[in-house]
C-alpha positions in Angstrom: 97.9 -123.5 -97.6 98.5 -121.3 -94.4 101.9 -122.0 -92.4 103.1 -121.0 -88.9 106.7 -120.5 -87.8 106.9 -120.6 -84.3 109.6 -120.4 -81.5 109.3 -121.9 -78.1 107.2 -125.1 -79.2 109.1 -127.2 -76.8 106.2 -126.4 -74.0 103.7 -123.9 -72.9 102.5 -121.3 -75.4 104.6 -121.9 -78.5 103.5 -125.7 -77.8 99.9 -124.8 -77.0 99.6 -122.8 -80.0 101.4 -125.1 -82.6 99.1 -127.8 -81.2 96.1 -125.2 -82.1 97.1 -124.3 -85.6 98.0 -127.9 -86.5 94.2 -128.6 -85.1 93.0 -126.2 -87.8 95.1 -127.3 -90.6 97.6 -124.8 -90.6 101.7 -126.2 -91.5 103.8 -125.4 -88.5 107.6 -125.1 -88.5 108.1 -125.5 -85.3 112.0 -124.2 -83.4 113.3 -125.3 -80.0 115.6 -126.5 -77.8 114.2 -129.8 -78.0 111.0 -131.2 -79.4 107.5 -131.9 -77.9 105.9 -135.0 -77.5 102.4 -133.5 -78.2 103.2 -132.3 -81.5 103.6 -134.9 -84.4 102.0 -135.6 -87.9 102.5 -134.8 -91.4 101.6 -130.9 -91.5 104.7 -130.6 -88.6 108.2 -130.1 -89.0 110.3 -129.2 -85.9 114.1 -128.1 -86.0 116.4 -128.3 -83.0 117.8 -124.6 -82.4 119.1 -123.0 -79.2 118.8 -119.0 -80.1 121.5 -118.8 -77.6 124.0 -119.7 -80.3 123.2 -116.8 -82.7 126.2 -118.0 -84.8 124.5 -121.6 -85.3 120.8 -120.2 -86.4 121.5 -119.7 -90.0 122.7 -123.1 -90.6 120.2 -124.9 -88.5 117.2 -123.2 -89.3 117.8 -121.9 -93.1 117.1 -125.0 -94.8 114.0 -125.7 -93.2 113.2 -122.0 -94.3 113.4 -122.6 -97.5 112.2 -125.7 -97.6 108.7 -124.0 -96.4 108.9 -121.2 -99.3 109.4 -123.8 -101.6 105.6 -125.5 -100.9 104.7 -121.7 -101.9 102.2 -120.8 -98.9 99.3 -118.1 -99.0 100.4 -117.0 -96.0 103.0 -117.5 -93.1 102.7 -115.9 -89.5 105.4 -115.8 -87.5 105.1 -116.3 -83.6 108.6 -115.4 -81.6 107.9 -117.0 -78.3 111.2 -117.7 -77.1 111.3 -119.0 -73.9 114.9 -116.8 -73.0 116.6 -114.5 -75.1 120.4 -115.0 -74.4 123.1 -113.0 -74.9 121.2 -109.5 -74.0 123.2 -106.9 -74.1 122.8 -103.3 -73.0 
């Protein structure tokens, strides 16, 4: 089994590409402010996480984390796609 973590899935390209790698079979972990309508089924699990609450992350997005590692994938890609990266600091 091959599995996807991807940010952003809410819309646009995180959305587009979940959508994609769910179409070929993949398991998608999908992260977001909220969830899309478009993505559903079985091989999709989507957690509700706003990355501009860096404190929250860990406890939102951990368990899901492991619970991925536990099914014991081949592989897992990681797609960042954030659709704004708060606090940014210089």
């Amino acid at each position: 089994m091959r599995a996807a973590i991807i940010t952003g899935t809410s819309r646009g390209l995180g959305e587009a590409l979940a959508a994609e790698l769910l179409a070929r079979g993949q398991v998608v972990l999908g992260i977001g402010r909220s969830d899309s309508a478009r993505l559903a089924g079985p091989s999709y699990r989507f957690v509700e996480c706003d990355f501009a609450q860096p404190e929250r992350i860990g406890a939102t997005v951990g368990p899901a984390l492991r619970e991925l590692a536990a099914t014991g994938p081949a592989a897992v890609a990681l797609v960042n796609n954030p659709a704004v990266a708060w606090p940014v600091a210089c």
